[in-house]
C-alpha positions in Angstrom: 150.1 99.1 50.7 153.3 100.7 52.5 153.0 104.1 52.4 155.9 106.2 51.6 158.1 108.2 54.3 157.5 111.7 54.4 161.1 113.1 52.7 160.1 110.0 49.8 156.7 111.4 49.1 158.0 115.2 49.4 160.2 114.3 46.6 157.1 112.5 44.5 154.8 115.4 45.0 157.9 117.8 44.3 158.9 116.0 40.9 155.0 115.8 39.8 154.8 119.7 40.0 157.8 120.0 38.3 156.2 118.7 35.2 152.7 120.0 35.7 151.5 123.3 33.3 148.2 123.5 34.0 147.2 124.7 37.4 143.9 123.2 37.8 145.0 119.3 36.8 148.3 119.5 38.9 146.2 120.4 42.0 144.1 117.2 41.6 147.4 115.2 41.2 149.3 117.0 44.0 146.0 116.5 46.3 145.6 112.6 45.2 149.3 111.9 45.8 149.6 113.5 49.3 146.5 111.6 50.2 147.5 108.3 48.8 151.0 108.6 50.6 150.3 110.0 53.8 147.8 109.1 57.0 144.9 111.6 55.5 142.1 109.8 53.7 140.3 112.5 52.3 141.4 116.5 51.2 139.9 119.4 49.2 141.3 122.7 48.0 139.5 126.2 48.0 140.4 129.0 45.9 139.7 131.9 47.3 139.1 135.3 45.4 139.6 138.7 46.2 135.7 139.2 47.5 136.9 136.4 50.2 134.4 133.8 48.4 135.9 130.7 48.1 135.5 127.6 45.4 136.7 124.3 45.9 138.5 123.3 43.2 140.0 120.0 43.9 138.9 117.2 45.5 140.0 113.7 46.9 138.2 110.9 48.8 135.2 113.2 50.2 133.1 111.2 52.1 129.2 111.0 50.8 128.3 113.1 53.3 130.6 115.8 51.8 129.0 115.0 48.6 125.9 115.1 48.7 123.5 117.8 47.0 126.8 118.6 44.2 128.8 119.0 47.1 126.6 122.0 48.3 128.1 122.0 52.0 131.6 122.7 50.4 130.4 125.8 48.3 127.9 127.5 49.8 128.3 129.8 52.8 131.2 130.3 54.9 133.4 128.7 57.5 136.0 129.8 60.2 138.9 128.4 58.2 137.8 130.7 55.4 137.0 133.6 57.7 140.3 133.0 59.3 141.7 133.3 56.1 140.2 136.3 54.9 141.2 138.2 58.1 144.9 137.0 57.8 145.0 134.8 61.4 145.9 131.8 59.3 148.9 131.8 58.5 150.3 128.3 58.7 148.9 124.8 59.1 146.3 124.1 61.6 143.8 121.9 63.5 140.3 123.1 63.2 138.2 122.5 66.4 135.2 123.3 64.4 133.9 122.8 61.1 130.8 124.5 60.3 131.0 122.5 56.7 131.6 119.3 58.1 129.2 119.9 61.2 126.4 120.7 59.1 127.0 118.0 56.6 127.0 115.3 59.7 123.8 116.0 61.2 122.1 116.0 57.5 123.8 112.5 56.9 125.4 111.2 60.1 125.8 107.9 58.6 127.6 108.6 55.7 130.1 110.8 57.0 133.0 108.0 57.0 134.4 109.3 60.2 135.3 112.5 58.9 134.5 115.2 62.0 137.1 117.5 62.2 140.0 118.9 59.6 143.4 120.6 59.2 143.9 123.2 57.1 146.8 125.5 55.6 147.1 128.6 53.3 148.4 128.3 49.9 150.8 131.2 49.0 153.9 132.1 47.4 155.6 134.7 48.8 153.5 137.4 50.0 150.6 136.2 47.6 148.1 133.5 48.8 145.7 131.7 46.4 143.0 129.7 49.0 143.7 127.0 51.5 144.4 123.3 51.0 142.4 120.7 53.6 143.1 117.1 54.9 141.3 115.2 57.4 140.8 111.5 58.6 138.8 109.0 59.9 137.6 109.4 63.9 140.7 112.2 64.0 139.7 115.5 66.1 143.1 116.5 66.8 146.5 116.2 63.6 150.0 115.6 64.9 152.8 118.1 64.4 154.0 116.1 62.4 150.8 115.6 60.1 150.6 119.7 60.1 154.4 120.1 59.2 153.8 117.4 56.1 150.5 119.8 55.0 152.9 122.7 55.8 155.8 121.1 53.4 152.7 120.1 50.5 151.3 123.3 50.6 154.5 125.9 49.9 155.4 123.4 46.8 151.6 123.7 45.7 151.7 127.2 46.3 155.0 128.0 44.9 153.8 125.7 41.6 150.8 127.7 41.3 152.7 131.1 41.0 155.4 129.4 38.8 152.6 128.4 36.4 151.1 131.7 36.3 154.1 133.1 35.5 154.8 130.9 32.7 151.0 131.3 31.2 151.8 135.7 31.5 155.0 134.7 29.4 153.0 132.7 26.9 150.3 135.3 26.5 152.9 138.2 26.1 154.8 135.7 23.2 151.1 135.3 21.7 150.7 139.0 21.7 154.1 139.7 20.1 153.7 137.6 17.2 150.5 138.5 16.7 151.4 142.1 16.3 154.4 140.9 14.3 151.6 139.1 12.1 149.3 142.2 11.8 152.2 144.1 10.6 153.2 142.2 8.0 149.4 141.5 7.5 149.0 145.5 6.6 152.2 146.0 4.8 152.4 143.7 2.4 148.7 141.7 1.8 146.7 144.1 2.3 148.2 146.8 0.6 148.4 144.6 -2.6 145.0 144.2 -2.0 143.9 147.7 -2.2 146.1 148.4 -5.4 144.7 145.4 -7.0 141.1 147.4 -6.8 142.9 150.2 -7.4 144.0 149.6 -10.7 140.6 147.2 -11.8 138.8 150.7 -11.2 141.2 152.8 -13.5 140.8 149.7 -16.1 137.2 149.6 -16.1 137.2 153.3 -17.3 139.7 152.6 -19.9 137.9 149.9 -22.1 134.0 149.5 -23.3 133.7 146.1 -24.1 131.1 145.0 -21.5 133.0 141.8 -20.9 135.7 143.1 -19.7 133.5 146.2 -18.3 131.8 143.4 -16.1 135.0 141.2 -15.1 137.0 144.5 -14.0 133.8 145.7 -11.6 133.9 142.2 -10.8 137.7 142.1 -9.4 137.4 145.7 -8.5 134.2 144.4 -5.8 135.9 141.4 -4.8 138.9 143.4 -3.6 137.0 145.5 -1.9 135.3 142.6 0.1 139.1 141.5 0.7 140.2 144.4 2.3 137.8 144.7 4.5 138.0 140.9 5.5 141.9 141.8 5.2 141.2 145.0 8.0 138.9 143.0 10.6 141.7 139.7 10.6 144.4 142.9 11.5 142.2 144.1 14.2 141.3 140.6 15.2 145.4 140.4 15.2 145.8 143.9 17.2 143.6 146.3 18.7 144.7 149.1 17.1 142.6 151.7 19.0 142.8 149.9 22.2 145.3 152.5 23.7 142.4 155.0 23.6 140.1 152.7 25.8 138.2 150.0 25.8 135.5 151.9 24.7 136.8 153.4 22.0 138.2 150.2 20.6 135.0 148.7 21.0 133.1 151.4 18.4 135.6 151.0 15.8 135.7 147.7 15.8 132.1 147.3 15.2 132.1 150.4 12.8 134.7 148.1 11.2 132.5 144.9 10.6 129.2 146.7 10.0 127.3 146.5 13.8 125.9 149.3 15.6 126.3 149.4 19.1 125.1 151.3 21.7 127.4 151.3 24.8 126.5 152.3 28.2 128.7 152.9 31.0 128.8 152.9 34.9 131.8 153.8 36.7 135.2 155.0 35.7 136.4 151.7 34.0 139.6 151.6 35.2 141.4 147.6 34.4 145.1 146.7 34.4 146.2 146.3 30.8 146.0 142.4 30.9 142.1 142.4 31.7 141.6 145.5 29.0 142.4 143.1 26.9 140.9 139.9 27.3 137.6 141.8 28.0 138.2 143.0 24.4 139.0 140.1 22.6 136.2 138.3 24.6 133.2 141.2 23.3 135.5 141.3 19.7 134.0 137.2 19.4 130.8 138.1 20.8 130.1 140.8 18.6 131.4 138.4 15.5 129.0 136.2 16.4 126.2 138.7 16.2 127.4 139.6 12.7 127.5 136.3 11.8 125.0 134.2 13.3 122.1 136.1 14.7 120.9 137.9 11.9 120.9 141.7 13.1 123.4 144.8 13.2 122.7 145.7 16.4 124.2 145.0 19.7 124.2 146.6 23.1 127.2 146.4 25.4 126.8 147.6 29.2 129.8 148.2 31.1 129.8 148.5 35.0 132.4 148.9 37.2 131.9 148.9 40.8 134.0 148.3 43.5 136.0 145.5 42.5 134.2 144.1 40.2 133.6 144.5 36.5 130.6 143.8 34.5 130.1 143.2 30.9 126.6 142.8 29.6 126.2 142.1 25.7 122.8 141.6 24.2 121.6 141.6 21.1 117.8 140.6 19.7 118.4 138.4 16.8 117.5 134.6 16.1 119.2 133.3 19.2 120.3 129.4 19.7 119.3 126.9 22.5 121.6 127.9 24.9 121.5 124.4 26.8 122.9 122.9 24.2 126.0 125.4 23.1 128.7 123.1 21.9 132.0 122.4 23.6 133.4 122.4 20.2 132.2 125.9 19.0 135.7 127.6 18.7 134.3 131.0 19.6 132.6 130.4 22.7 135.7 127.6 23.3 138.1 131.0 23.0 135.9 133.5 25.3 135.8 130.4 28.2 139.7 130.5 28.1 139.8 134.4 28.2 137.5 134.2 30.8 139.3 131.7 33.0 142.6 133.5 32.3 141.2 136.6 34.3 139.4 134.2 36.9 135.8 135.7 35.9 132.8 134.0 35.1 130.6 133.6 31.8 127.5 133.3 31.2 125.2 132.6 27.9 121.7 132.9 27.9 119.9 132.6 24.5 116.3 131.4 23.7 115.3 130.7 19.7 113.7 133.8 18.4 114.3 136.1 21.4 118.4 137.4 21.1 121.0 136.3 23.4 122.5 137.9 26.8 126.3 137.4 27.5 127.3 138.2 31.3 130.8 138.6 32.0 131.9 138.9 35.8 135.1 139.8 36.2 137.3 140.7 39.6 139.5 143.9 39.4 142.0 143.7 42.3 145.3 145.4 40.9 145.4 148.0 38.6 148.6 148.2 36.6 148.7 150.2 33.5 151.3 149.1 31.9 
């Protein structure tokens, strides 16, 4: 296979990112295509986060000795390329004399390393932001040309650049989402649910007008079931808005349980202190949690510990209802599906642990870098 000259597979990566929207996927295809049309046999990509931790997040070509163990070389621990990073010395595309990664990897499985000893490597940024580093190596290859590390240089600004382009797009998205949701809550308030509440309204002055028990019965009848509506009319509002959120994430946590009939008992550590963005996909995400409780596991009561420390935020939500296998939660469970994406949006972590019988425990881990109030 002829491989393609550099400025011809510049201009294949570079048309590929133009058409990629999800950050994640177009790094896989931006990794596979420089590999495939360059030298480099093999590449990986770290992200890493604002603790200096870093988690590979694209892969091409590893060889087994790379592999092995889930890949455990590649996440655990640290390395000079990452420590490099961290203390801002790399700053552009480099040869690295040693890889602790690759080194330890080797001796464990010196035969299936492929030829892989040594790497080059170059941050990912956009402007004064960086994201992690991107990686390429090849067989028997302890030292990359100039031109090899000017290629990774090129790659790496269009990945980077794409990256912060897609972010962008995703904050313009979400803002849209949030506009029209508030749009829909308002109409939501004026119109339904105020019908609603005069429908019950006037079935409570009818039922005191008449005594036929028929229509006695029928009237107490509409006048309950528009009750029921309102309230189901209220929580799809908040569910819409968080009214209440501009008094904290606290506060808008109480009212909405008070709303839906949970009691919860919050505890706090730290001044919580989160950019408006996070405020409110840490709501949303305890809002589904706290549905679920209501709905699911068979108790009113939930406790929600928030800690923030340093930069990091913790959300702990427990409850001791029925529970649910937790091994088996189901990919197509639009709640959990919806706090996953929330999650991911604000690059935290989740996790669900539930046993039958004994309640379930929600983690959230979430890092707080910036704090912009807007």
């Amino acid at each position: 296979m002829v491989k393609p000259t550099r400025l011809a597979l510049l201009k294949e990566i570079a048309e590929y990112l133009n058409e990629e929207t999800e950050i994640y996927a177009m790094m896989h295809g931006a990794l596979k295509r420089l590999i495939e049309g360059s030298s480099f046999s093999t590449g990986w990509i770290f992200f890493i986060n604002a603790e200096g931790i870093q988690e590979m997040v694209a892969d091409y070509h590893l060889p087994q000795s790379l592999m092995k163990e889930d890949c455990k070389s590649m996440n655990e621990g640290t390395c000079w390329c990452v420590q490099a990073y961290n203390s801002q010395r790399l700053t552009k595309a480099s040869n690295i004399i040693h890889c602790s990664r690759i080194s330890a990897a080797n001796k464990k499985y010196h035969n299936e390393s492929e030829g892989i000893t040594h790497h080059a490597t170059v941050p990912l940024k956009s402007g004064d932001e960086k994201f992690g580093l991107l990686n390429v190596a090849s067989p028997f290859t302890e030292k990359y040309s100039e031109e090899d590390l000017e290629l990774l240089e090129s790659v790496a600004f269009q990945i980077g650049s794409t990256i912060k382009r897609i972010e962008l797009t995703n904050q313009e998205k979400e803002a849209a989402r949030l506009n029209e949701r508030n749009r829909l809550a308002r109409d939501l308030h004026d119109s339904v649910n105020q019908m609603l509440f005069s429908l019950k309204i006037t079935a409570h002055a009818a039922y005191g007008m008449t005594n036929e028990p028929i229509a006695k019965k029928a009237l107490q009848t509409i006048e309950t079931t528009s009750q029921q509506a309102v309230n189901e009319m209220r929580s799809l509002i908040w569910q819409l808005k968080p009214v209440g959120l501009e008094h904290g994430l606290v506060s808008a946590v109480k009212r909405y349980c008070e709303l839906i009939g949970v009691q919860p008992e919050i505890q706090v550590e730290g001044l919580i202190n989160l950019s408006s963005s996070i405020e409110e996909h840490v709501y949303r995400i305890v809002q589904e949690a706290v549905n679920n409780i209501k709905k699911h596991a068979q108790t009113d009561q939930v406790k929600i510990k928030l800690i923030q420390k340093n930069n990091n935020f913790t959300v702990k939500i427990s409850d001791q209802g029925t529970g649910f296998n937790s091994e088996f939660i189901s990919e197509e469970s639009h709640g959990i599906h919806n706090m996953k994406q929330r999650i991911k949006q604000i690059h935290g972590q989740l996790d669900i642990q539930s046993t039958i019988g004994k309640g379930t425990l929600i983690i959230m881990e979430i890092p707080v870098i910036r704090i912009d109030k807007e």
